[in-house]
C-alpha positions in Angstrom: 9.8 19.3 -34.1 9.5 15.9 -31.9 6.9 13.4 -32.5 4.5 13.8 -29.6 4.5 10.3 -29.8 8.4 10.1 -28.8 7.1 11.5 -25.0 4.2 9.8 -24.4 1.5 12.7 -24.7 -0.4 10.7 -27.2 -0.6 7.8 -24.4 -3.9 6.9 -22.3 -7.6 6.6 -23.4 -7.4 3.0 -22.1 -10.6 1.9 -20.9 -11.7 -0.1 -17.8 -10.5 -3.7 -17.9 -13.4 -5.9 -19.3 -14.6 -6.6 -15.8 -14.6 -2.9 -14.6 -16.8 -2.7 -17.2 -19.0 -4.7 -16.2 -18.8 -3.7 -12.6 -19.6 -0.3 -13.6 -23.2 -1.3 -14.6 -24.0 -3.3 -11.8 -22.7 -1.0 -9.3 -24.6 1.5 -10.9 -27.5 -0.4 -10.9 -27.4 -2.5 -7.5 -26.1 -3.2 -3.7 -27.6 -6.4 -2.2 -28.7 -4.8 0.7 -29.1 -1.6 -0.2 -30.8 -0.9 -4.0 -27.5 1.1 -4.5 -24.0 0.9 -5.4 -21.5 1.4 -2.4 -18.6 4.7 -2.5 -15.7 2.3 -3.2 -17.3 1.3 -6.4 -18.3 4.2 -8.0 -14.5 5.8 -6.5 -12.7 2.8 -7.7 -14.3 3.0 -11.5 -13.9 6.8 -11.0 -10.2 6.6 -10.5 -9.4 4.1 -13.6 -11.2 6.3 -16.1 -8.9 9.2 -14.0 -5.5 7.2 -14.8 -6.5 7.0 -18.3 -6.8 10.5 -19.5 -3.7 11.2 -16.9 -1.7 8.2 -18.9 0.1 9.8 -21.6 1.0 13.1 -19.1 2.0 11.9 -15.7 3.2 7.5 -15.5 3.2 8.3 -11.5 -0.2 10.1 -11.3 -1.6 7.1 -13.7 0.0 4.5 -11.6 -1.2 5.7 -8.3 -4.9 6.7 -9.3 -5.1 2.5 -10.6 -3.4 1.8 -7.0 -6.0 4.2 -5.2 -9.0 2.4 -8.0 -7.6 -0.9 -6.3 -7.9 0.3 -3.2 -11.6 1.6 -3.1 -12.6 -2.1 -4.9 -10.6 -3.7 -2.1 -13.2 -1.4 0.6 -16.4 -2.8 -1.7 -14.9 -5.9 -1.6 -14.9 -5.9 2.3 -18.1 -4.2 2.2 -20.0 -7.5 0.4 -17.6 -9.9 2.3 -19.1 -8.0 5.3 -22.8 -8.3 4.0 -22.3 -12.2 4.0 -20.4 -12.8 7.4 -23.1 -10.6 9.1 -26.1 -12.4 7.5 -24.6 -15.7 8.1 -24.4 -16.3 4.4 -22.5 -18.5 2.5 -19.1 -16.9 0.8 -18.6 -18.8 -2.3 -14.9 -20.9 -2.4 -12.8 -19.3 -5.0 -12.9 -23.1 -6.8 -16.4 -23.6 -6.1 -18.9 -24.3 -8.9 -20.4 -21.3 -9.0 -17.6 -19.2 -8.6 -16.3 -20.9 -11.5 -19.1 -20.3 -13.3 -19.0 -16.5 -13.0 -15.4 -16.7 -13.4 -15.8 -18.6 -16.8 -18.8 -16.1 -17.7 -16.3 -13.2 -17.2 -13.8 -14.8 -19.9 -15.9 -15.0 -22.6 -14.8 -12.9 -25.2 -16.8 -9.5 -25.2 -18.3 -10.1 -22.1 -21.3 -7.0 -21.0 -23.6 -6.6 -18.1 -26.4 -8.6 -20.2 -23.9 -11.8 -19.0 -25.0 -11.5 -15.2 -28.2 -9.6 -16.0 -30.2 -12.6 -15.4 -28.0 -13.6 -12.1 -28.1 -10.0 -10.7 -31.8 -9.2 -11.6 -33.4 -12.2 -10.0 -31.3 -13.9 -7.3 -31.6 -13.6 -4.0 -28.6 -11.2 -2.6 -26.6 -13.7 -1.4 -26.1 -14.7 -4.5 -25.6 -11.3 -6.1 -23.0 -10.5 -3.4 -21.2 -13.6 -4.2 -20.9 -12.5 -8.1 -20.0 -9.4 -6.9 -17.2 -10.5 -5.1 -16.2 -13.0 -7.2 -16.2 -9.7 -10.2 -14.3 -7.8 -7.9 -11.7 -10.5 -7.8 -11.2 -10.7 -11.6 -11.2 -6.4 -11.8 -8.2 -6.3 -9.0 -6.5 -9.4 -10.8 -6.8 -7.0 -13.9 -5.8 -4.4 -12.2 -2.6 -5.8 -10.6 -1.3 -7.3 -14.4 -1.8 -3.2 -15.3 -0.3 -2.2 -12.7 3.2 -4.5 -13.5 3.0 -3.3 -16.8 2.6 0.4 -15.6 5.7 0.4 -13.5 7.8 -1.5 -15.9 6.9 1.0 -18.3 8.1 3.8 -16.1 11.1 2.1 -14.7 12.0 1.7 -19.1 11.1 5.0 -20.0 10.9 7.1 -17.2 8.3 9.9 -16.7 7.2 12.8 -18.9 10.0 15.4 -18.1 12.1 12.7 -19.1 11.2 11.6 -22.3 10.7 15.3 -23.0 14.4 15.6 -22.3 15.4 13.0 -24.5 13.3 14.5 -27.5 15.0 18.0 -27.1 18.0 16.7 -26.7 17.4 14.4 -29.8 15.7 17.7 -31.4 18.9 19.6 -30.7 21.0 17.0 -32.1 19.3 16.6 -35.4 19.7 20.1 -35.8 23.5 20.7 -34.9 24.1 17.9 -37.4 22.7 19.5 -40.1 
């Protein structure tokens, strides 16, 4: 019998990238403006956790549920951007201090929502806009190196029917050798 393992079915059960963690409590828990989190959010963290259990089944449906995540954090991402131009509000530089600062609170190693607790829990919203853009920044930079590795991964191995192929025909050939 083939090793499940040999077509990819025991694949998946990634989690969100460290970030997406991260965004998933605060947009959970908060919207600047609004007290709540906005549809691109909770679709975007919807769709990773999606790709994962689809992972070790379908490479294509896994690939374009993390495309379609990107997408819907792309829309929040507009949606906060949006919040700031219409307010007048300053949108942090990418290099600016405090960008950097939530940038360098983001790579610490086993980084949680208690990180930008604090930040998100008692600045004013311009401020928590700009950390959420700035998160949403590092989640789609995650995003895009999974992506790479996704499609590289299919263009190697191909897709399910494929390496299912491959095992019978392996399977098949094992057993006319014996």
């Amino acid at each position: 019998m083939a090793d499940m393992r040999t077509v990819g079915l025991s694949e998946g059960a990634y989690r969100l990238p460290r970030n997406g963690k991260v965004l998933r409590k605060i947009f959970g828990k908060t919207r600047p403006h609004s007290g709540s989190h906005g549809p691109g959010c909770a679709s975007g963290k919807q769709n990773i956790v999606e790709a994962s259990q689809t992972s070790g089944t379908s490479k294509q449906a896994e690939i374009k549920l993390i495309n379609v995540a990107r997408a819907s954090l792309e829309e929040s991402l507009e949606d906060y951007l949006d919040f700031l131009r219409v307010r007048k509000l300053r949108v942090w530089a990418k290099d600016s201090k405090e960008a950097l600062f939530v940038r360098k609170l983001g790579a610490q190693k086993n980084t949680s929502y208690r990180a930008y607790e604090t930040y998100i829990d008692t600045r004013l919203p311009e401020v928590v806009a700009n950390i959420l853009v700035c998160l949403i920044h590092q989640t789609n930079h995650l995003l895009d190196q999974l992506l790479c590795k996704l499609e590289k991964t299919f263009v190697e191995d191909g897709g399910l029917r494929e390496r299912m192929t491959r095992a019978r025909l392996s399977h098949r050939a094992q057993q006319s050798s014996r």
